[in-house]
Backbone as ProteinMPNN parsed JSONL, in Angstrom:
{"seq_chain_A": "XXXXXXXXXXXXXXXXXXXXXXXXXXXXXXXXXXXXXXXXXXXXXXXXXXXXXXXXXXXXXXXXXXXXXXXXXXXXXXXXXXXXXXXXXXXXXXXXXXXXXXXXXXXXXXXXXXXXXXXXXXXXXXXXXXXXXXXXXXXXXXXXXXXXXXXXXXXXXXXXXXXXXXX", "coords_chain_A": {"N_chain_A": [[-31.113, -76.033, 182.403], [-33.952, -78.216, 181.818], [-36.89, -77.696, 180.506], [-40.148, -77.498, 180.784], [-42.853, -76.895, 179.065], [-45.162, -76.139, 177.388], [-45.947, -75.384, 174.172], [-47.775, -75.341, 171.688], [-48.133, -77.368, 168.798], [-47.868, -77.047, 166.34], [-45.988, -78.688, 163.462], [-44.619, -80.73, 164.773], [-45.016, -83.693, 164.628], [-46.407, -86.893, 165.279], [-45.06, -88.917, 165.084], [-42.313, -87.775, 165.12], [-42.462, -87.044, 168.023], [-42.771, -89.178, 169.235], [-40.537, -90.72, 168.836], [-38.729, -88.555, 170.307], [-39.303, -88.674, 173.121], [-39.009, -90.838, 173.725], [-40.146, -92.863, 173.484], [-42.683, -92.51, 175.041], [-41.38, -92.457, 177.242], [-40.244, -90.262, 178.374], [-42.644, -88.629, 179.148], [-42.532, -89.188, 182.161], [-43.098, -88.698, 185.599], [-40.919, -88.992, 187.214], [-37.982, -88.647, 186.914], [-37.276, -88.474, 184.13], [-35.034, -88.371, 182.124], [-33.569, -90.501, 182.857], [-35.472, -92.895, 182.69], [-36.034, -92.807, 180.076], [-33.056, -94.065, 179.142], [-33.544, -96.947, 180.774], [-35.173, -97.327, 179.012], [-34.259, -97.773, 176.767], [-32.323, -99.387, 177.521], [-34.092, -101.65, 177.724], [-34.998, -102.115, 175.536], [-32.365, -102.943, 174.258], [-32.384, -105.458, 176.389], [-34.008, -107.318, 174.954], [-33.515, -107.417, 172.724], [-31.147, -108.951, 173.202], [-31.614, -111.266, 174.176], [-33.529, -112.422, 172.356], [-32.001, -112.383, 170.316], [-28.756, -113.96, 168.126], [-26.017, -112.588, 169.568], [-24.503, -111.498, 167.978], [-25.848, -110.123, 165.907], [-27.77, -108.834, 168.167], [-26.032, -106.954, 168.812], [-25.078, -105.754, 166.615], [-27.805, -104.499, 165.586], [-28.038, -102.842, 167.367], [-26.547, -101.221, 166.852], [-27.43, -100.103, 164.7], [-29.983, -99.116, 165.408], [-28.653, -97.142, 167.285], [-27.285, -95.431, 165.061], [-29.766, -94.427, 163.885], [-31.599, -93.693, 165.537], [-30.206, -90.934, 166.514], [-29.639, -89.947, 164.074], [-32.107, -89.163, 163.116], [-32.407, -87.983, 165.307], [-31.675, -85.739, 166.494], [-32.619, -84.049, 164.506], [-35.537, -84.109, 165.289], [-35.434, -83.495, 167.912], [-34.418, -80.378, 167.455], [-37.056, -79.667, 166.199], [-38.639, -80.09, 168.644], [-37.982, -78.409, 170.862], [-39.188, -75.787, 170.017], [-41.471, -76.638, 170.428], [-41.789, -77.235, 172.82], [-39.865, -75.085, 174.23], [-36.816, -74.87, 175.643], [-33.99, -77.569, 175.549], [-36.057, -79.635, 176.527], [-37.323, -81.721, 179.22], [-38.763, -83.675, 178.692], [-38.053, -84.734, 176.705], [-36.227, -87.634, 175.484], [-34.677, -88.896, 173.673], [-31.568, -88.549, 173.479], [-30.547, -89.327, 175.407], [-31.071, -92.093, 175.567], [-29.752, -92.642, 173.083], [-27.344, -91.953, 174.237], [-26.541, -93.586, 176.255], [-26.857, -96.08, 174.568], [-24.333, -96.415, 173.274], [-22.585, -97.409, 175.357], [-23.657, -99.827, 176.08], [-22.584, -100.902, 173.258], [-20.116, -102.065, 173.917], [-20.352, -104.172, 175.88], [-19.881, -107.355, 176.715], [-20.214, -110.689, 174.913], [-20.508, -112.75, 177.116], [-21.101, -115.062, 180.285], [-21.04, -112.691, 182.301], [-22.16, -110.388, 180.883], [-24.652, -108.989, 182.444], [-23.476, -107.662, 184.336], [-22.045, -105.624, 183.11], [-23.984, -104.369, 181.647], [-25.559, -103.187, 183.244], [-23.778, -101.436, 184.389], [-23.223, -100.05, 182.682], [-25.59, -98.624, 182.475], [-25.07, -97.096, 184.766], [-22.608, -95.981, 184.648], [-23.321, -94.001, 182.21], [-25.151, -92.699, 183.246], [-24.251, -90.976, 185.236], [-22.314, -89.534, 184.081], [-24.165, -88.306, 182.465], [-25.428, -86.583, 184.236], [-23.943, -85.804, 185.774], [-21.815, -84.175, 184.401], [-18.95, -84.144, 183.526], [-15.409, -82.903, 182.348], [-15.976, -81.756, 179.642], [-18.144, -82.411, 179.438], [-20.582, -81.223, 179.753], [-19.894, -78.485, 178.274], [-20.994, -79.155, 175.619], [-23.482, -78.589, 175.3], [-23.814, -76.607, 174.533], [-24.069, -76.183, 171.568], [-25.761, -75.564, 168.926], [-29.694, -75.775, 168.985], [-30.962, -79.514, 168.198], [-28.458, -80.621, 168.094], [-27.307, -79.894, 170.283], [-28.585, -80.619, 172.034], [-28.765, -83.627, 171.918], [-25.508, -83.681, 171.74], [-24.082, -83.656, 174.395], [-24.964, -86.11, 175.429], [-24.245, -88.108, 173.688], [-21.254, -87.997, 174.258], [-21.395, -88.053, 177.211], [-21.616, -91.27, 176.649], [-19.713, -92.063, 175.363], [-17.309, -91.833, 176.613], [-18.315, -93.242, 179.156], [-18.206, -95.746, 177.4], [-15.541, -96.132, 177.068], [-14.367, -96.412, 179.691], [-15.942, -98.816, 180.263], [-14.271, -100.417, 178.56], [-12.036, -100.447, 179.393], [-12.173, -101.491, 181.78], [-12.827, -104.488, 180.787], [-10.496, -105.147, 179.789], [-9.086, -105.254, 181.601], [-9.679, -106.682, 183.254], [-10.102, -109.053, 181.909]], "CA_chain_A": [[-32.179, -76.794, 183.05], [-34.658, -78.784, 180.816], [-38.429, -77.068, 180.541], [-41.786, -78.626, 180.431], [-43.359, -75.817, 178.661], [-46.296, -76.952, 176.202], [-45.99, -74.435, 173.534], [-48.582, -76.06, 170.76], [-47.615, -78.731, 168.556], [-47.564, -76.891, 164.906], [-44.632, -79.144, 162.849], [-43.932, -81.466, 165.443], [-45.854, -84.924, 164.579], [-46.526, -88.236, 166.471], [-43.585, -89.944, 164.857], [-41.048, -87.021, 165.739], [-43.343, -87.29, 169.528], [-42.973, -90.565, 169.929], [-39.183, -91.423, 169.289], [-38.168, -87.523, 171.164], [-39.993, -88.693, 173.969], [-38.29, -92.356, 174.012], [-41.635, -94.02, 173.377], [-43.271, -92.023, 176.06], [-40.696, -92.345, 179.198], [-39.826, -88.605, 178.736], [-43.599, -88.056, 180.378], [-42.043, -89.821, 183.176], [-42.798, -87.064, 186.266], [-40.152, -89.045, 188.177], [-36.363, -88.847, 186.225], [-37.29, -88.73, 182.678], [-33.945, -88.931, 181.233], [-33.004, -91.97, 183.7], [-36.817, -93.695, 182.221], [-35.715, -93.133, 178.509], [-31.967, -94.704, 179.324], [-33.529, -97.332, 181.274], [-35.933, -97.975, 178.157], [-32.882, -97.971, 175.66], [-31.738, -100.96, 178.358], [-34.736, -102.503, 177.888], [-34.69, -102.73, 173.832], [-31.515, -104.078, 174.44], [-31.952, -106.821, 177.104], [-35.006, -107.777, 174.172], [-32.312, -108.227, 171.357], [-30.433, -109.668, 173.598], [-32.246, -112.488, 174.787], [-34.383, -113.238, 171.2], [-31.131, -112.745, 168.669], [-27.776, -114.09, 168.398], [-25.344, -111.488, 170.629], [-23.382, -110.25, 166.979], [-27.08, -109.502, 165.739], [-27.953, -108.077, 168.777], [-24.707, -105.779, 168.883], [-25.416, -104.85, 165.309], [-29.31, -103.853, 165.686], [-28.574, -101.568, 168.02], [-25.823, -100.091, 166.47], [-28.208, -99.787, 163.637], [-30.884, -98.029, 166.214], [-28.005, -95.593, 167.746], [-27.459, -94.365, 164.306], [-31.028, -93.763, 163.438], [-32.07, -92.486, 166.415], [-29.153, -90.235, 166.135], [-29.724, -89.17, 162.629], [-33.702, -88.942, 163.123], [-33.214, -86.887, 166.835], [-31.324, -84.085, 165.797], [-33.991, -82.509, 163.789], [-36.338, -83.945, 166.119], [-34.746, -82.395, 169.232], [-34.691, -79.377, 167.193], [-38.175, -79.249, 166.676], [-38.929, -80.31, 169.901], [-37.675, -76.908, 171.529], [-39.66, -74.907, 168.97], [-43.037, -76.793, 170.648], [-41.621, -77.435, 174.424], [-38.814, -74.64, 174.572], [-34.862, -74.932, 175.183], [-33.493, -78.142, 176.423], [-36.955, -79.602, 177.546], [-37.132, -82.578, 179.502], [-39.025, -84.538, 177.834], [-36.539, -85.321, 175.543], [-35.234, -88.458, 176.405], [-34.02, -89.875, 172.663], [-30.562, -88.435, 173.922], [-30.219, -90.075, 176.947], [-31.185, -93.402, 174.769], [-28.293, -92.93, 172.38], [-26.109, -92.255, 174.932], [-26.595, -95.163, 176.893], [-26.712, -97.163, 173.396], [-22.754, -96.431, 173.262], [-21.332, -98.29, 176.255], [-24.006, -100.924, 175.635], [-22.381, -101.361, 172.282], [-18.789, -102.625, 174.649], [-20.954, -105.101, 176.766], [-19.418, -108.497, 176.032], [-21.636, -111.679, 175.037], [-20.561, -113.923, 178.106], [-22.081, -114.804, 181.758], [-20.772, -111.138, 182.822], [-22.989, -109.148, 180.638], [-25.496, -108.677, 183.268], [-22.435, -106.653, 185.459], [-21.497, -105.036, 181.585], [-25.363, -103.601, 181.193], [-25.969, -102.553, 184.398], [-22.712, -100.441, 184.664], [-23.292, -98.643, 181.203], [-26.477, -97.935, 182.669], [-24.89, -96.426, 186.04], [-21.592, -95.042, 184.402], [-23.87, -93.024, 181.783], [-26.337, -91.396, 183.912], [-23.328, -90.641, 185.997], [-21.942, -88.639, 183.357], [-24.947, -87.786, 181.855], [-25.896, -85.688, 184.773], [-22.238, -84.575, 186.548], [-21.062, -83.111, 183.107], [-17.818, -83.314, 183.807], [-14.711, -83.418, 180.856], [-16.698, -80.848, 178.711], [-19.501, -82.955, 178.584], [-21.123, -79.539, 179.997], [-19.736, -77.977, 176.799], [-21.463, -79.885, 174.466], [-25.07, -78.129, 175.617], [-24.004, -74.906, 173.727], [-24.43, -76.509, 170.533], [-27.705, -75.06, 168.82], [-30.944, -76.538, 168.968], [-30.876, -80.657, 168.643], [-26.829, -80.433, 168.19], [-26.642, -79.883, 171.3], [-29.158, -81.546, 172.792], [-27.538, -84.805, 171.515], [-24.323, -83.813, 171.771], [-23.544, -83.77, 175.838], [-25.173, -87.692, 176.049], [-23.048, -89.178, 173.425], [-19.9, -87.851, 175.068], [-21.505, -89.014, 178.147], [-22.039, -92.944, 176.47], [-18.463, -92.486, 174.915], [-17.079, -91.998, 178.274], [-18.901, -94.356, 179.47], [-17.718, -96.75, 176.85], [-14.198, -96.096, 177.311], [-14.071, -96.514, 181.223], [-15.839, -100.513, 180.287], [-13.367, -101.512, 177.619], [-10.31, -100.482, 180.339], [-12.574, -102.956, 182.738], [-12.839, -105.522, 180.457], [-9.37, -105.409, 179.607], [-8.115, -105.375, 182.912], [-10.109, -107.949, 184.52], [-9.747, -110.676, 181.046]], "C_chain_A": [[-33.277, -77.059, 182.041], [-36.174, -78.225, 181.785], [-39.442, -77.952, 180.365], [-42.812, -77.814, 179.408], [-43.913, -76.495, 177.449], [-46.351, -75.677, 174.845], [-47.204, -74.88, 172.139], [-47.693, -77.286, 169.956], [-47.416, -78.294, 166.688], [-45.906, -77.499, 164.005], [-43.944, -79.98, 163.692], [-45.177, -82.999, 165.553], [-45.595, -85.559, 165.315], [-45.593, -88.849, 166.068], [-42.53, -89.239, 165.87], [-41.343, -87.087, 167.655], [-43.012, -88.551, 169.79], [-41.038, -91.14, 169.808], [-38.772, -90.111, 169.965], [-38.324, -87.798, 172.875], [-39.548, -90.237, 174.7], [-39.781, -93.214, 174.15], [-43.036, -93.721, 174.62], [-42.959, -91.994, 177.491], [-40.404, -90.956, 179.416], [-41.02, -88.198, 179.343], [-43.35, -88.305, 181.863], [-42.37, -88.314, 184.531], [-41.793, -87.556, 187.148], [-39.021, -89.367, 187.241], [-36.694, -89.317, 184.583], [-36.174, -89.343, 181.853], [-33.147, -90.449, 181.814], [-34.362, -92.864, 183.422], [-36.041, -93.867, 180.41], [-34.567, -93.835, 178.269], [-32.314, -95.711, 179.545], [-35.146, -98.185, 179.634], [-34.784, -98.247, 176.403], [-32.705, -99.513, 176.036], [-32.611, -101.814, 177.725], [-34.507, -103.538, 176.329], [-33.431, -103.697, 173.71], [-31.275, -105.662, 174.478], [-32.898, -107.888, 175.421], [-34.499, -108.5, 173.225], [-31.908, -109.31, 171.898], [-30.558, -111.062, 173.975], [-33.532, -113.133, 173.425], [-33.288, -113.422, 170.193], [-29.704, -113.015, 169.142], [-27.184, -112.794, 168.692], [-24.761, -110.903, 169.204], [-24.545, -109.637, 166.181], [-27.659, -108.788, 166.898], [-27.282, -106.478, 168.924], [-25.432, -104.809, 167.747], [-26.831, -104.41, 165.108], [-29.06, -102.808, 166.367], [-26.999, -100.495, 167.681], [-26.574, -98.952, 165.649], [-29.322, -98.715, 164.263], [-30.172, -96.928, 166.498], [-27.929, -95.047, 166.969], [-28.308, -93.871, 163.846], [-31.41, -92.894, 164.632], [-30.757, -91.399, 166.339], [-29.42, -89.403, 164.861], [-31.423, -88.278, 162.696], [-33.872, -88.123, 164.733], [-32.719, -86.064, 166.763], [-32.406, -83.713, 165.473], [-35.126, -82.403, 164.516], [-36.423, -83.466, 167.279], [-34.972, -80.967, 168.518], [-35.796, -78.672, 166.996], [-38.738, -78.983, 167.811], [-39.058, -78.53, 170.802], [-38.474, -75.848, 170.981], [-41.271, -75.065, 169.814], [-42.353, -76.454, 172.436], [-40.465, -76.351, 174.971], [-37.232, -75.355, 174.55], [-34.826, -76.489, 176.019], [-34.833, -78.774, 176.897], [-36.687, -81.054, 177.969], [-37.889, -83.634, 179.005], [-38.689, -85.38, 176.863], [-35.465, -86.103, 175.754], [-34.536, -89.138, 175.083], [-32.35, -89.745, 173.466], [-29.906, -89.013, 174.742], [-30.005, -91.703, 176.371], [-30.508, -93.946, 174.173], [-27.151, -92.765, 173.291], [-25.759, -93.306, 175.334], [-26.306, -96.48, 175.603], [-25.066, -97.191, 173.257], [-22.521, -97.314, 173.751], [-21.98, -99.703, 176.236], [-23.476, -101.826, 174.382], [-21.01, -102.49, 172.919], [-19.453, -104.008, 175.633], [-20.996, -106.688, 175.96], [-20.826, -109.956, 175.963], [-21.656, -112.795, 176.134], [-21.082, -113.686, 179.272], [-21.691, -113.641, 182.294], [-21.371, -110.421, 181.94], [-24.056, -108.25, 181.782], [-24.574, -107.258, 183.767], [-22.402, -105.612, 184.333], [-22.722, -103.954, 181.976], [-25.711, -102.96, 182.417], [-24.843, -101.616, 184.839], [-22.476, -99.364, 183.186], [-24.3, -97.856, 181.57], [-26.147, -96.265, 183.665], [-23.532, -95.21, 185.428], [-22.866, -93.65, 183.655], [-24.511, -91.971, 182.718], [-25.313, -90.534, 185.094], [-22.682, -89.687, 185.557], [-22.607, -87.9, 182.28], [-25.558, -86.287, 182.969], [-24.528, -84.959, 185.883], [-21.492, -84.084, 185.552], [-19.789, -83.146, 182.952], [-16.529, -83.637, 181.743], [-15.222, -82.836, 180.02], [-17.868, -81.642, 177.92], [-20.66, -81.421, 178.545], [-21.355, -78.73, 178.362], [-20.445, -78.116, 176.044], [-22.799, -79.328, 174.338], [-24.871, -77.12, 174.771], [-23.996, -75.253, 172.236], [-25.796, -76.057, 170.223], [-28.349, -76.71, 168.451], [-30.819, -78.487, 169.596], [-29.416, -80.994, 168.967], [-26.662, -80.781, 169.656], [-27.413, -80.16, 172.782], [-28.831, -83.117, 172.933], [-26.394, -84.8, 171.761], [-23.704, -84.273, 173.488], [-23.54, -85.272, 176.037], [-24.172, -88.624, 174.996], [-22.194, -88.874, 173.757], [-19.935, -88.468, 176.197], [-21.35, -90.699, 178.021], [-20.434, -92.818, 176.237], [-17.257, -92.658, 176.369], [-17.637, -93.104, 178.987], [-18.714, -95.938, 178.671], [-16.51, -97.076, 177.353], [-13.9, -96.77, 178.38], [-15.192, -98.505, 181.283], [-15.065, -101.416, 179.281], [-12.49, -101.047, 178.338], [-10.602, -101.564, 181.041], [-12.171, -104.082, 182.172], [-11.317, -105.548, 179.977], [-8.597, -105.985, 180.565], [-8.341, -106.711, 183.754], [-9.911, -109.054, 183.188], [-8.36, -110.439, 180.929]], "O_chain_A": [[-33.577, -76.086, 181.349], [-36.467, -78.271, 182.979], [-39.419, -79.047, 179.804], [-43.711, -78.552, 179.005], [-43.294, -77.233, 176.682], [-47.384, -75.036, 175.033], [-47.07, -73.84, 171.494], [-46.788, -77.952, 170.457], [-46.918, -79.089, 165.891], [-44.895, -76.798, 163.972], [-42.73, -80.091, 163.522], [-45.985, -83.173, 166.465], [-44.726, -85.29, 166.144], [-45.124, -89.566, 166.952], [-42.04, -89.688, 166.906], [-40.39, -87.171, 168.43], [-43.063, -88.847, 170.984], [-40.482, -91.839, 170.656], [-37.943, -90.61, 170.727], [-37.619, -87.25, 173.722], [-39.726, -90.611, 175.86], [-40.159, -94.057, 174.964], [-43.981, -94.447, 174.928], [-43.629, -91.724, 178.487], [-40.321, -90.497, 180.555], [-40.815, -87.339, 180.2], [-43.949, -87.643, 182.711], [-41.932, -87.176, 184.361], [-41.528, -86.743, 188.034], [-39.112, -90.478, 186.72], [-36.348, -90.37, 184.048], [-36.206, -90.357, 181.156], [-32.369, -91.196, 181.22], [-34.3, -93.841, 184.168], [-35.671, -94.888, 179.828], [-34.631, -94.432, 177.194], [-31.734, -96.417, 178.72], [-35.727, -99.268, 179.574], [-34.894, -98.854, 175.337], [-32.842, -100.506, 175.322], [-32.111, -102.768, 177.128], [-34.167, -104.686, 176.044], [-33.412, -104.836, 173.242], [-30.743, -106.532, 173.787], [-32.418, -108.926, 174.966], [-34.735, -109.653, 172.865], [-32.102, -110.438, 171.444], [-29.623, -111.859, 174.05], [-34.25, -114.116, 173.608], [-33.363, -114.301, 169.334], [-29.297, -112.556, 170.209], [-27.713, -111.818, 168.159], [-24.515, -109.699, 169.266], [-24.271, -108.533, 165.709], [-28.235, -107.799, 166.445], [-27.777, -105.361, 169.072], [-26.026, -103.733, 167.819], [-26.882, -103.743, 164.075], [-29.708, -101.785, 166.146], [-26.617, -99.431, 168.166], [-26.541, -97.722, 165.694], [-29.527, -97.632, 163.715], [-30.609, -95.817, 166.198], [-28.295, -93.891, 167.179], [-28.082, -92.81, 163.264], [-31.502, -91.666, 164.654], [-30.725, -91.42, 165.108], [-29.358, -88.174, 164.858], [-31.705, -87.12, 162.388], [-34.927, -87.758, 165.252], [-33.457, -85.121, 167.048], [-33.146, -83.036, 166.187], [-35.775, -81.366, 164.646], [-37.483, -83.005, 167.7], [-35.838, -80.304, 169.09], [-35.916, -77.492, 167.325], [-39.27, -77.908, 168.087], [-40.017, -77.842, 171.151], [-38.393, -74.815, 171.646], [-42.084, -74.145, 169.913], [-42.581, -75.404, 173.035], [-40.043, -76.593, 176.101], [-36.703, -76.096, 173.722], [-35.534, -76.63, 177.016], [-34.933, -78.418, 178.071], [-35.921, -81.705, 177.26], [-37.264, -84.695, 178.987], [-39.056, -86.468, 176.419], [-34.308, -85.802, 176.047], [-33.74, -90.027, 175.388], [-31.915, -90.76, 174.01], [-28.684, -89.164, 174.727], [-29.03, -92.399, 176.653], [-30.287, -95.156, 174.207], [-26.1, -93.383, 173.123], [-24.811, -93.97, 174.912], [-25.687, -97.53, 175.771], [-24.629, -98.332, 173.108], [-22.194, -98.288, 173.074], [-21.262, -100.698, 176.335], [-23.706, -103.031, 174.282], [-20.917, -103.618, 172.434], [-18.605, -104.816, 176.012], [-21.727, -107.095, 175.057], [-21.854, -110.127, 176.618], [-22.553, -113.638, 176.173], [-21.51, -112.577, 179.591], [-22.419, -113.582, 183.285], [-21.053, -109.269, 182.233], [-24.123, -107.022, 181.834], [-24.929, -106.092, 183.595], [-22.822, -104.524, 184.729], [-22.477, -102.876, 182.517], [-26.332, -101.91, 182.249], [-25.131, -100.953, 185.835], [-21.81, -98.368, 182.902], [-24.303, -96.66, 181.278], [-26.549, -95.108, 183.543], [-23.486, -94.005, 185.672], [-23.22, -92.655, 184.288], [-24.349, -90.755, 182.82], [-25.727, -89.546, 185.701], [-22.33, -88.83, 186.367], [-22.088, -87.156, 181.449], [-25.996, -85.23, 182.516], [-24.409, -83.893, 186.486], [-20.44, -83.521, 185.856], [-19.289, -82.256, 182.264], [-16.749, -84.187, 180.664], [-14.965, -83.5, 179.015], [-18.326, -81.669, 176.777], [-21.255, -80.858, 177.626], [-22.331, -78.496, 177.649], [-20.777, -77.064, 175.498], [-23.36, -79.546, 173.264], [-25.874, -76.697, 174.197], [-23.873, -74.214, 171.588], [-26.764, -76.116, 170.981], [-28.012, -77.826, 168.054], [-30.67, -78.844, 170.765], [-29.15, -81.594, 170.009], [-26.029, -81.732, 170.114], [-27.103, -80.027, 173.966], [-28.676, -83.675, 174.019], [-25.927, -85.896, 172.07], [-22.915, -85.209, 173.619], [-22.598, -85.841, 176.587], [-23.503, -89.592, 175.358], [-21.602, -89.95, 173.667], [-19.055, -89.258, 176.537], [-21.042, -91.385, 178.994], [-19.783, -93.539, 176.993], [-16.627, -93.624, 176.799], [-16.798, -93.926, 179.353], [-19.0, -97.018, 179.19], [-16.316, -98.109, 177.994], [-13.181, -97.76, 178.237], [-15.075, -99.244, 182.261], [-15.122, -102.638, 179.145], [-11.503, -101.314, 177.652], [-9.825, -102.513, 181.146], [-11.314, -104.773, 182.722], [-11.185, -106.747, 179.728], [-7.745, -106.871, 180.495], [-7.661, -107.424, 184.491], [-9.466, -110.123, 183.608], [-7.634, -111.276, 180.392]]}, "name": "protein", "num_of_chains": 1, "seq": "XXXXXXXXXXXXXXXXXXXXXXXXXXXXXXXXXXXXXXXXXXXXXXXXXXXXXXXXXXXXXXXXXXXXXXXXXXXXXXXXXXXXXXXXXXXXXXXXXXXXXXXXXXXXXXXXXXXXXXXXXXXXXXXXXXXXXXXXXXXXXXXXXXXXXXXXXXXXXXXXXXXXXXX"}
């Protein structure tokens, strides 16, 4: 269960604060990790609708692996100021969701695409199942990261069978 616990702030700056936090949806007091997913979306729809769709794709591949590379250590701090697991900590949720968004095709059915990466993820971001569970016993950011990209990859998987099935 993710903590709120304010422990001070020694070694944990406003950069590492501000992308751990998903730009400030992890203050969210209503579903943090479904605010920081739902602000992943947003960056998205943003690409999506100012840059061509294979520049869009590829920006936010380019974001999942930074945030990714840059929330590990920052998840790991994180716990050091806010305790184990805290909720606040929505980068995770962000990269997850960035997965199945990556499968979301560029034609008039994206809408259905983006709005079912949203719903699959958080679906398997919070029922664990398939050893997404597992993935929590990873130390520190490890394994704070680790459960939501299994969740997005899952969540990928189960819209490239769709889109297969239905084109």
């Amino acid at each position: 269960m993710k903590s709120n616990n304010d422990k001070g702030n020694k070694g944990f700056g406003f950069w590492q604060r501000l992308l751990v936090t998903g730009f400030g949806s992890g203050y969210s007091p209503f579903a943090p990790g479904t605010m920081g997913a739902i602000v992943a979306c947003l960056i998205w729809l943003l690409l999506y609708f100012l840059l061509p769709f294979r520049w869009c794709q590829g920006i936010l591949l380019i974001l999942l692996i930074l945030f990714t590379v840059l929330g590990i250590p920052a998840a790991t701090n994180s716990e050091k100021v806010w305790g184990g697991d805290p909720s606040r900590v929505v980068v995770d949720e962000m990269v997850g969701v960035m997965i199945p968004l990556l499968v979301v095709p560029g034609d008039d059915r994206w809408w259905m695409y983006a709005l079912a990466s949203l719903v699959l993820f958080r679906f398997f971001d919070i029922a664990k199942p398939l050893g997404v569970r597992r993935m929590e016993r990873f130390p520190g950011g490890w394994g704070i990261m680790a459960d939501d990209i299994l969740a997005g990859v899952y969540s990928a998987v189960i819209l490239i069978v769709c889109r297969w099935w239905i084109e």
